[in-house]
Steps between C-alpha positions, in 0.01 A plus 500: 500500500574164663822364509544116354533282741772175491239244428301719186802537316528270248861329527674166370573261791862356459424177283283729273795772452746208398263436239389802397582647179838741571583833354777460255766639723733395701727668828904489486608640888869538508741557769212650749559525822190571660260232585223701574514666086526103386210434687324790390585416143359179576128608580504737237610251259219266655242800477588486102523140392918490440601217337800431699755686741919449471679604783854514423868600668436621839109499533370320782249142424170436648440371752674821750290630792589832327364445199220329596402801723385700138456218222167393744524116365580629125822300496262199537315661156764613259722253355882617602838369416814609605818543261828562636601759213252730326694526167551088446053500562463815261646276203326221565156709510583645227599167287124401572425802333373732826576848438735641815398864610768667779349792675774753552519841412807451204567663170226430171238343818160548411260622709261297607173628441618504155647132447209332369543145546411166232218372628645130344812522704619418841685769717792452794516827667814569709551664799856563681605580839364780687784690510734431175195442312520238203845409443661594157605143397108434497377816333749376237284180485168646470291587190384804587540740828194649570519850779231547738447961408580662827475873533591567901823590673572145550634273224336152622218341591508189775545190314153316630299859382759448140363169477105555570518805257667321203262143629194732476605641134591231331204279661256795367667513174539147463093423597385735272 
């Protein structure tokens, strides 16, 4: 077995990816405080075709040396805004009629290999601060909470693996 090199894999160049038709999904990153999990969220949500990222509250903008150092140019790829309060952008997703998803572990969540997602509607998945998670205020505003099944000692998962678990689920459920 050979492995792939760089130039035989078949990959959009930057003009191409703006273009390109997007998975119906879109990244809410609140309050983090690392740059290197943004970043990482970045390329992931570049691997995937994300519509859009929000960063919100305390989470660091492109362009950062830091962030750079992981994203590999994807901040140059996926569209990215940044909202001062996560709650104020959750209504106004909602009012154009995307469906808001916090992942949290929280009473009545579903789990996600068992949400099965409209394949006519638009998701905003949120994801909260490493440490406090996703603030109550915005699991209030969400439509659904969806919990990532975990079955070690440990009760969390790092929020860049959160987001390329839940990214990889939804874009696999959401293709099919």
């Amino acid at each position: 077995m050979k492995k792939t090199s760089n130039q035989d894999l078949i990959r959009l160049e930057p003009e191409a990816f703006k273009t390109a038709k997007k998975t119906r999904l879109q990244i809410i990153l609140d309050d983090l405080r690392s740059l290197n999990n943004i970043g990482s969220i970045f390329r992931t949500s570049d691997a995937f075709l994300i519509e859009k990222i929000y960063l919100c509250g305390i989470t660091a903008q492109p362009p950062h040396r830091d962030i750079q150092k992981t994203a590999l140019g994807s901040t140059e790829t996926v569209d990215w805004e940044y909202h001062p309060h996560a709650v104020s952008l959750i209504k106004t997703l909602q009012e154009n009629g995307i469906i808001v998803l916090g992942i949290e572990q929280a009473e009545k969540a579903v789990w996600l290999q068992e949400f099965q997602p409209d394949h006519n509607s638009t998701y905003a998945i949120v994801f909260g601060n490493e440490v406090k998670g996703v603030a109550q205020e915005v699991i209030d505003q969400c439509d659904e909470v969806i919990e990532i099944p975990q079955f070690g000692s440990k009760h969390s998962l790092n929020v860049a693996v959160s987001a390329g678990v839940v990214i990889w689920e939804l874009f696999n459920k959401l293709k099919s």
